[in-house]
C-alpha positions as CSV (number, residue, x, y, z in Angstrom):
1,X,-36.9,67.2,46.3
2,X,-33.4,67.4,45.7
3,X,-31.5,70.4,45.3
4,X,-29.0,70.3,42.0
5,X,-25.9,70.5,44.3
6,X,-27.4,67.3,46.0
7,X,-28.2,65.2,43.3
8,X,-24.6,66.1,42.5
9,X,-23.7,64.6,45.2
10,X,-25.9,62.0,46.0
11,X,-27.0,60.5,42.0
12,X,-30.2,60.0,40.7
13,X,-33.5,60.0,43.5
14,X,-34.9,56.2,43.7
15,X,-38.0,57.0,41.8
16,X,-35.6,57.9,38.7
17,X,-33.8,54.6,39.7
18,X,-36.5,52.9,39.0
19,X,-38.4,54.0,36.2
20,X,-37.4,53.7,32.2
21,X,-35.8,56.9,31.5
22,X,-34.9,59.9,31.9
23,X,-36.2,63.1,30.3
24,X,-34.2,66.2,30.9
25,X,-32.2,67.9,27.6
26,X,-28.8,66.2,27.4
27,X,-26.0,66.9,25.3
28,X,-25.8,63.8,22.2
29,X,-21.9,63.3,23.2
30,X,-20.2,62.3,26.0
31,X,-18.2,64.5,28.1
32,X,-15.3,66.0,26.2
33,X,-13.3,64.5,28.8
34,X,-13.9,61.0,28.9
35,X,-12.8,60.7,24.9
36,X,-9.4,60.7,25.7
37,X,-9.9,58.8,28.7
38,X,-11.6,55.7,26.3
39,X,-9.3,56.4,23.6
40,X,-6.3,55.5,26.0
41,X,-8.0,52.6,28.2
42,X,-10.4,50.6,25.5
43,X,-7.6,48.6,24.3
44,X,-6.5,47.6,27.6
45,X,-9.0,47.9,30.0
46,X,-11.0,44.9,31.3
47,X,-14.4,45.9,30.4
48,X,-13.9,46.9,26.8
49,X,-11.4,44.0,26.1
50,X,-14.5,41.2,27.7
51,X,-16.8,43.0,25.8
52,X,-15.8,43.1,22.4
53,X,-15.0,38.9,22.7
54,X,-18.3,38.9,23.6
55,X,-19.6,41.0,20.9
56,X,-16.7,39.2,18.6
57,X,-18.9,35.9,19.3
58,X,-22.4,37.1,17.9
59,X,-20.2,38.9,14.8
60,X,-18.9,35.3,14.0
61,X,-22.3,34.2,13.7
62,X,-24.0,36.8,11.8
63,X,-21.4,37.0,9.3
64,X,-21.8,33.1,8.5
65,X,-25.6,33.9,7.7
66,X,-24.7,37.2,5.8
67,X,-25.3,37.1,1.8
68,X,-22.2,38.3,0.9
69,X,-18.5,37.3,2.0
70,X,-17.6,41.1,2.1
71,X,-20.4,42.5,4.1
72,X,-20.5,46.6,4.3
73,X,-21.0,47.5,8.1
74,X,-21.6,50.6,9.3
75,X,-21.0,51.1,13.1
76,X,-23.0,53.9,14.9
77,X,-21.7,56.0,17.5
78,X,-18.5,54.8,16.2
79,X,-16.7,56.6,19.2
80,X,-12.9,56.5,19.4
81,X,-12.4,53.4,16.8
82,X,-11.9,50.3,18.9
83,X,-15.2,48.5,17.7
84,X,-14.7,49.8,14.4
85,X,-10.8,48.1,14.5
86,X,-12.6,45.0,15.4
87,X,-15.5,45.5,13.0
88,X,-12.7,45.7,9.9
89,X,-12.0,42.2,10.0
90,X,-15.9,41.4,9.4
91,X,-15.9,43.2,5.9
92,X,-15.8,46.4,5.0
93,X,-16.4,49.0,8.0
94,X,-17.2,53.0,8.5
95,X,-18.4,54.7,11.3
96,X,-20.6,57.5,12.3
97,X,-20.9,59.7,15.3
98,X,-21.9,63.3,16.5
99,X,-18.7,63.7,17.9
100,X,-15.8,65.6,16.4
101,X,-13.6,64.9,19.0
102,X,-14.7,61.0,18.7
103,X,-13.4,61.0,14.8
104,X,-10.4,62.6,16.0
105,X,-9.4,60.0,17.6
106,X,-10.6,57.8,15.1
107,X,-8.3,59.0,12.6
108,X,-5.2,59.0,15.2
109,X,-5.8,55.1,14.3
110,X,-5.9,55.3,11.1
111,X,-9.6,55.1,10.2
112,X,-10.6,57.4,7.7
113,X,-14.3,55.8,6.8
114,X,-15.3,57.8,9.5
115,X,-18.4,60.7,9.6
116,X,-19.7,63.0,11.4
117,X,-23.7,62.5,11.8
118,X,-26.5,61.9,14.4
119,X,-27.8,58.1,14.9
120,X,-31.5,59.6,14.4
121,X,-30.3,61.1,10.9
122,X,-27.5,58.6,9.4
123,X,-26.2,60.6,6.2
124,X,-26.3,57.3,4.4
125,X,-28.6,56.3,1.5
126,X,-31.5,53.4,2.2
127,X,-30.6,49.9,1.9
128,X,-26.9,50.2,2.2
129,X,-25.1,47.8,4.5
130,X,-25.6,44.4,5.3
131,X,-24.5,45.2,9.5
132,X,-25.4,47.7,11.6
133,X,-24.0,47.8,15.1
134,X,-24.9,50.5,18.0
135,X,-22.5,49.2,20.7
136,X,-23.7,50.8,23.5
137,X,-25.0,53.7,21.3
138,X,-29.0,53.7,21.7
139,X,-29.0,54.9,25.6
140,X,-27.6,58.0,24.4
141,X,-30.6,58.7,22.3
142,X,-33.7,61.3,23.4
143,X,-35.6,59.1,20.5
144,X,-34.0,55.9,20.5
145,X,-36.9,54.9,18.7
146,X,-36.0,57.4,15.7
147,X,-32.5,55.6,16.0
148,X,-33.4,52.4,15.2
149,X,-35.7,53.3,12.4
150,X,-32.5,54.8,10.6
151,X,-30.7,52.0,11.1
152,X,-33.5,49.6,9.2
153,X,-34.0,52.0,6.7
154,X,-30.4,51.9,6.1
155,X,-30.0,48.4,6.0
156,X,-30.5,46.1,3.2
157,X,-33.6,43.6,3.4
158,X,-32.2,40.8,5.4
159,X,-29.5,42.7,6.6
160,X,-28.4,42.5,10.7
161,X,-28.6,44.6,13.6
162,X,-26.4,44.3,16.7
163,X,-27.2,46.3,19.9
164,X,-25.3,46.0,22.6
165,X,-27.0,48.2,26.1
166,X,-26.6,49.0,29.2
167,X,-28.8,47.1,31.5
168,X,-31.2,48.2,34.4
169,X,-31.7,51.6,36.0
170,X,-31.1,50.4,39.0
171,X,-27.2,50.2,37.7
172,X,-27.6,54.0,37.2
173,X,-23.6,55.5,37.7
174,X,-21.2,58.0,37.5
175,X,-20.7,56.7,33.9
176,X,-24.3,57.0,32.9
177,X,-24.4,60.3,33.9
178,X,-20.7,61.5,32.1
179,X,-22.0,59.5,29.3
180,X,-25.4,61.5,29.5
181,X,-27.3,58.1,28.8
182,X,-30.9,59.1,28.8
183,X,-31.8,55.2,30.0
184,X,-30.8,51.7,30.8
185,X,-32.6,48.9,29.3
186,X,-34.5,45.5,30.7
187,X,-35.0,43.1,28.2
188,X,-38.9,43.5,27.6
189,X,-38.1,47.5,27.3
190,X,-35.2,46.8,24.6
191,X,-37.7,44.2,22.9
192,X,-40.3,46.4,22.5
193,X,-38.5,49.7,20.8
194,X,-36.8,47.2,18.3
195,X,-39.7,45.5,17.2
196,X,-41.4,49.0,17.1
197,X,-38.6,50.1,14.8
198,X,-39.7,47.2,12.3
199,X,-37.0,44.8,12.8
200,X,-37.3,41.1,13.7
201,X,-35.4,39.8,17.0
202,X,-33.3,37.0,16.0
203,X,-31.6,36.7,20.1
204,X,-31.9,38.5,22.7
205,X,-30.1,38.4,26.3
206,X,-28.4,39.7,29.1
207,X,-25.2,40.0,29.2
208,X,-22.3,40.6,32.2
209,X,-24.1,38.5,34.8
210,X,-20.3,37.8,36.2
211,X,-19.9,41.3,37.4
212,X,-23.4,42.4,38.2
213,X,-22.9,42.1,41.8
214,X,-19.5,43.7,42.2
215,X,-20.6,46.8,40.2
216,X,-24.2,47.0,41.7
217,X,-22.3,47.2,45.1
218,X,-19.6,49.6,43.9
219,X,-22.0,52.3,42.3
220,X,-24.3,52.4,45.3
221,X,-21.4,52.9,47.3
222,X,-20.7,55.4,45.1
223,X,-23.8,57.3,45.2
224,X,-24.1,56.6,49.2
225,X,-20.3,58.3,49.9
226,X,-21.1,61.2,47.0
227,X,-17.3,60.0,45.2
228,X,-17.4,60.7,42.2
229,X,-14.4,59.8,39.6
230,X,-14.0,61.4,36.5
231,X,-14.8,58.2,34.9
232,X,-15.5,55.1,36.1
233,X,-13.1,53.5,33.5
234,X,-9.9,55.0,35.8
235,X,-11.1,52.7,38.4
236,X,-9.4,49.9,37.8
237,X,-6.5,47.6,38.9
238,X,-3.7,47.4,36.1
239,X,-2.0,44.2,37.3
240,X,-5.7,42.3,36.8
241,X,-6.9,44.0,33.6
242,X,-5.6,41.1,31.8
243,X,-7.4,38.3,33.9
244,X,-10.3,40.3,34.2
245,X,-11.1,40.9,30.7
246,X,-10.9,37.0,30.1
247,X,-13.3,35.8,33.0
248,X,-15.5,38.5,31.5
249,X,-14.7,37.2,27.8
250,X,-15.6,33.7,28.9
251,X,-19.2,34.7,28.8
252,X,-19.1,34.1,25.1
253,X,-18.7,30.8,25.4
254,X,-22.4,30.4,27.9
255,X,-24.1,32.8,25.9
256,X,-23.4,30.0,22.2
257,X,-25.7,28.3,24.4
258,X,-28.1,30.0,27.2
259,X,-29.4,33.3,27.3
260,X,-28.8,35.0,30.8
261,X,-31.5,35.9,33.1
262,X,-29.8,39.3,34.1
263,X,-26.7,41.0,33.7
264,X,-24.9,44.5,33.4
265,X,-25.6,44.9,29.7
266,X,-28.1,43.8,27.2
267,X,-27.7,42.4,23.5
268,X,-29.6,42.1,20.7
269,X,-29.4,40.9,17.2
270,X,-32.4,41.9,14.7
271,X,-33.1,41.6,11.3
272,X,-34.6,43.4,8.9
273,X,-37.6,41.6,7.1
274,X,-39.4,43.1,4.4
């Protein structure tokens, strides 16, 4: 058994590796650190920029299947506003997360349809918006379960869900663990808690196949050397952001197509069907 100064060191044990999730009381935010770290990096930084043209691709297509052409969207776990900034030019967006320091930030935007609330209690009325996104929200959840129920009940019937995960404990980082992520998802695992939540899967698939062997190698180095960065979003070459957002970006275009058989991150689009 590892001591708490080794598992410092050395990461999660293989077994946790391994298995679904992880138990332990965690904090619901992040890190107070790694706020101001996002808030200065998410516009710029490869990961965030390839993932929102990813998620941008799925928006395009949920919006043309919406009932309204002004949709109300609520985004969960909102964090420091750069989803939501996107999320604004789908119809009419707010946000919600546990964080205080998150809306801060939010507001240093200029986004003031921002609250303060838990995923597993929304402080929003049933049945009203037509989107609900948790962009890499559910992980953080002890009940992700609970989570996803709220976000049915607050949807309208026939109204969207879009998930976006982190994928595979076997991916298991410094950033899971500043992020205190209770989990990372497989596909069947993610399938099964949203259709236990009521909601129909419309697509499923992995995502980040492109990079799935740079960061496995990277964050078992990691956990072999004990280096451990603040966050994992300071590592990073500033000269290649730019090119490295695109290649990941291009993924939109396969997944119009194909779903992927693996990948760094998971997505999901439900529906709810009453």
């Amino acid at each position: 058994m590892c001591s708490p100064a080794q598992r410092e060191r050395f990461g999660p044990p293989l077994h946790f590796l391994m298995s679904h999730t992880i138990t332990e009381p965690l904090p619901q935010e992040m890190e107070r650190h790694t706020y101001s770290i996002m808030y200065q990096v998410e516009g710029s930084h490869w990961w965030f920029t390839g993932r929102r043209r990813i998620i941008e691709s799925f928006l395009k297509r949920i919006s043309q299947q919406l009932a309204t052409n002004d949709p109300r969207i609520l985004d969960v776990g909102c964090g420091t506003g750069a989803n939501l900034e996107m999320l604004s030019h789908f119809g009419a967006a707010e946000g919600v997360d546990v964080s205080p320091e998150a809306l801060a930030f939010c507001r240093e935007r200029g986004l003031q349809n921002v609250r303060q609330g838990e995923a597993e209690h929304l402080p929003y009325d049933d049945c009203s918006f037509d989107l609900v996104t948790g962009l890499d929200v559910v992980e953080h959840l002890d009940d992700d379960l609970a989570g996803l129920r709220e976000m049915r009940r607050v949807l309208r019937p026939g109204g969207y869900v879009l998930l976006f995960v982190p994928a595979f404990m076997l991916l298991w980082g410094v950033q899971d663990d500043i992020s205190h992520h209770r989990r990372r998802y497989t596909r069947a695992g993610l399938e099964r808690v949203v259709r236990s939540a009521g909601l129909k899967i419309e697509r499923i698939s992995y995502a980040n196949i492109i990079f799935f062997a740079p960061i496995l190698l990277g964050r078992l180095l990691m956990r072999i050397t004990g280096f451990r960065p603040a966050s994992e979003n300071n590592l990073t070459i500033g000269a290649l952001n730019g090119l490295l957002g695109r290649i990941l970006g291009a993924e939109s275009f396969i997944l119009r197509h194909v779903n992927l058989p693996f990948g760094v991150s998971a997505i999901c689009v439900a529906r709810r069907i009453d």
